[in-house]
C-alpha positions as a Markdown table, in Angstrom:
| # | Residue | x | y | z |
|---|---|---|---|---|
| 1 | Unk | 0.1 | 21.3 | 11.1 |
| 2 | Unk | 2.8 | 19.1 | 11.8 |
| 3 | Unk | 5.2 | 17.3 | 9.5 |
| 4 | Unk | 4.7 | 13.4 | 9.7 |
| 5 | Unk | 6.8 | 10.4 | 7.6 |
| 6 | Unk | 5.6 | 6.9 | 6.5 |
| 7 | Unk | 6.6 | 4.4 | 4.0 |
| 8 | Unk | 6.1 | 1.1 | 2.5 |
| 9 | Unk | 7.5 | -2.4 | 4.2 |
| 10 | Unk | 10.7 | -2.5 | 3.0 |
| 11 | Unk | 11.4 | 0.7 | 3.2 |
| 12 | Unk | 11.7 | 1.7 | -0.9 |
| 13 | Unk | 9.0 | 4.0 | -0.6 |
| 14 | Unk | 9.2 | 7.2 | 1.8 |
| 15 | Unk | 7.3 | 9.8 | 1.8 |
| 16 | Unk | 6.4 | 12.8 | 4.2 |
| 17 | Unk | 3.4 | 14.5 | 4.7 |
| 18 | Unk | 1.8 | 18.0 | 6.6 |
| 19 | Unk | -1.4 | 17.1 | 8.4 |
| 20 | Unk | -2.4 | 17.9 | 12.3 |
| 21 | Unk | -1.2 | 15.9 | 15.0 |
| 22 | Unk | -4.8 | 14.7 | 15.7 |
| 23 | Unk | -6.8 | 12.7 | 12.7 |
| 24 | Unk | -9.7 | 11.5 | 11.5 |
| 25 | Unk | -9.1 | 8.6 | 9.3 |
| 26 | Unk | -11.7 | 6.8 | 7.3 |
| 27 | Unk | -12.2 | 3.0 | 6.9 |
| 28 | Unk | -13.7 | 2.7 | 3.9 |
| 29 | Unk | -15.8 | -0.7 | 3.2 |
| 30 | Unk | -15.5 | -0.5 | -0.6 |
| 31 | Unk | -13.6 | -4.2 | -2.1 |
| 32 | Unk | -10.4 | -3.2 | -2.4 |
| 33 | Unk | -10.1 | -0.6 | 0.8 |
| 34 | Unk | -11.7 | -3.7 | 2.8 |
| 35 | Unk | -9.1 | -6.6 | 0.9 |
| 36 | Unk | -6.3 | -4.2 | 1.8 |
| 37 | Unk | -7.2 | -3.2 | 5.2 |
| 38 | Unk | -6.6 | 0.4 | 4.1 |
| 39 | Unk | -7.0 | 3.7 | 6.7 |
| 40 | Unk | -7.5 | 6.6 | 4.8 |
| 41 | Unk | -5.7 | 10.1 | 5.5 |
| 42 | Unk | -6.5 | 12.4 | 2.5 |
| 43 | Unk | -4.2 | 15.3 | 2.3 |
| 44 | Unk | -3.9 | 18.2 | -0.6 |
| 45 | Unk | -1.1 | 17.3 | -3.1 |
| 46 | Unk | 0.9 | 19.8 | -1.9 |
| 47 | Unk | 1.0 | 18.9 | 1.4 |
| 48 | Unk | 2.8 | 15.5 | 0.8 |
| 49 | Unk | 6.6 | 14.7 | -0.3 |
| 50 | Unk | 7.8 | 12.0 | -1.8 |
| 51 | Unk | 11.3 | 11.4 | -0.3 |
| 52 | Unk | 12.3 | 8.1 | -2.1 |
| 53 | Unk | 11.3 | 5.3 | -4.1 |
| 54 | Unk | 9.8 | 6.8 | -7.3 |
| 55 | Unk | 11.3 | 3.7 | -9.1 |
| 56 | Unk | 10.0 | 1.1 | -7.0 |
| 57 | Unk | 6.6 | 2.2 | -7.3 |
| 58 | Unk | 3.6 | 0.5 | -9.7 |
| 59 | Unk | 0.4 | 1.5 | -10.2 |
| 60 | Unk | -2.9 | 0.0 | -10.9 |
| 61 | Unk | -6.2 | 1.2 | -11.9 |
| 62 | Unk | -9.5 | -0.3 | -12.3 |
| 63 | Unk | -13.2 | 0.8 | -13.2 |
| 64 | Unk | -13.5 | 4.3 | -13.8 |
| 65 | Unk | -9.2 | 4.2 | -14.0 |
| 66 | Unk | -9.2 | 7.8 | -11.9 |
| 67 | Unk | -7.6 | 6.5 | -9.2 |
| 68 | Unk | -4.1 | 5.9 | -9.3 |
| 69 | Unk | -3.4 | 2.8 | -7.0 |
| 70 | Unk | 0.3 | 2.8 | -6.3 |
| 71 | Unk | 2.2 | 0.2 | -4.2 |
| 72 | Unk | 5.7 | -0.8 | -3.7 |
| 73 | Unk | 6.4 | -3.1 | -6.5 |
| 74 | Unk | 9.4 | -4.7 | -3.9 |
| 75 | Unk | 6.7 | -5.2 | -1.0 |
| 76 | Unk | 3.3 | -4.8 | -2.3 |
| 77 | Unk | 2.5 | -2.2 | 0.1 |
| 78 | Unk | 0.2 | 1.0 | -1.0 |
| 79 | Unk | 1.1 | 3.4 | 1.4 |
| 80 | Unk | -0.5 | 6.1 | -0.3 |
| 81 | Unk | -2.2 | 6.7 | -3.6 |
| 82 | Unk | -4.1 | 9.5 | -5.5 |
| 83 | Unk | -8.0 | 8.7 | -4.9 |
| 84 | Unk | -11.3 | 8.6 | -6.9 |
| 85 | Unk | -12.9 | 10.8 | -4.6 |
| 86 | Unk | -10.1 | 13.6 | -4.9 |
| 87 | Unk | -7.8 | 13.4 | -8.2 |
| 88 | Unk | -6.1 | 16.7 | -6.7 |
| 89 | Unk | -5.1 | 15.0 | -3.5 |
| 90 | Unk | -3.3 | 12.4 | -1.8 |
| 91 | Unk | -4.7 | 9.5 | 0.3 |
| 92 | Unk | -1.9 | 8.5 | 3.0 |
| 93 | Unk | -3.0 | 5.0 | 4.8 |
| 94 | Unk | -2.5 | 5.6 | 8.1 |
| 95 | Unk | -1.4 | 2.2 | 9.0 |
| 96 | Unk | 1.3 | 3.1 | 7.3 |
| 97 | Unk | 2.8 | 5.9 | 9.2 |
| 98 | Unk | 5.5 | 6.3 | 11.4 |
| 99 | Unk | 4.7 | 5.1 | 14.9 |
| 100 | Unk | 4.6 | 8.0 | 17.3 |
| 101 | Unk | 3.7 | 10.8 | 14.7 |
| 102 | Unk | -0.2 | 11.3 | 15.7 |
| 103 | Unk | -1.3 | 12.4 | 19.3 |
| 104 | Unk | -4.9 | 10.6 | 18.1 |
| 105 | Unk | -6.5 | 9.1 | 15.1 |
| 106 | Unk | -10.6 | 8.9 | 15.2 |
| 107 | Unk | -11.5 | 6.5 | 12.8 |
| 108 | Unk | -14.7 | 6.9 | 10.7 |
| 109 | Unk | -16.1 | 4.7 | 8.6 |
| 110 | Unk | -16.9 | 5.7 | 5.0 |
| 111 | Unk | -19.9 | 3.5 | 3.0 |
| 112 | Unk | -17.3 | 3.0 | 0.0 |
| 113 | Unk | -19.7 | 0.4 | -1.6 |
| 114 | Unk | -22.4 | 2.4 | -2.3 |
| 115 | Unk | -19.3 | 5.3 | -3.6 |
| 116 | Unk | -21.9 | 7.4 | -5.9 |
| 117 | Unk | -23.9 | 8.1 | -3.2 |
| 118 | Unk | -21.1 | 9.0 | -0.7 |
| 119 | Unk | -18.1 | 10.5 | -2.0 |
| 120 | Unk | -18.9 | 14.2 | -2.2 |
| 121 | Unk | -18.7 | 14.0 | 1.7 |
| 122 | Unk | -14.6 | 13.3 | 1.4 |
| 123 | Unk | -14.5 | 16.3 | -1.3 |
| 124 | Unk | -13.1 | 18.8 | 1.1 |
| 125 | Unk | -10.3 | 17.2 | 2.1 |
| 126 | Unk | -8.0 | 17.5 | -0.6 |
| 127 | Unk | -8.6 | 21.6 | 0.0 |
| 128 | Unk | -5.7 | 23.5 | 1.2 |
């Protein structure tokens, strides 16, 4: 495991985050991953720090309201949030991190639009 850091746009929100230096991310094709262009990283809870910016952030939550969509409400930027598919873990978007903290990222793609079906195959990953 290495430590890695990311943030929002602006910079409000910082956060860090344990995870190995090689990744597999997950491009999910679900309507709001595929609006936002987000790159999923989910990490166990404890295994991510926010460092600043609890104040700036918003949150927003649709359909079944489990997830907990939460953006920079300076930026707009959701650099992470807690997801659907694991409420006990954290879902970094890679595009977000800090360049220079992975050695590789494999990017998978994840059939978000048909969620029911697929999401007991990220349930491990918010395991510590």
């Amino acid at each position: 495991m290495k430590t890695h850091t990311a943030g929002c746009h602006c910079g409000a929100v910082r956060f860090a985050f344990e995870a190995p230096a090689r990744i597999t991310a997950h491009e999910c094709n679900c309507s709001i991953c595929s609006k936002s262009g987000y790159l999923h990283l989910i990490v166990p809870a404890t295994r991510f720090h926010l460092l600043a910016g609890t104040e700036a952030l918003a949150e927003y939550r649709f359909g079944t309201g489990v997830a907990r969509h939460l953006f920079c409400s300076r930026c707009g930027i959701k650099s992470f949030y807690v997801p659907r598919s694991n409420p006990d873990g954290i879902s970094i978007n890679v595009r977000c991190v800090d360049e220079g903290c992975f050695d590789a990222v494999e990017i998978e793609a994840f059939d978000g639009r048909n969620w029911e079906q697929e999401a007991g195959k990220l349930a491990h990953l918010s395991q510590a």
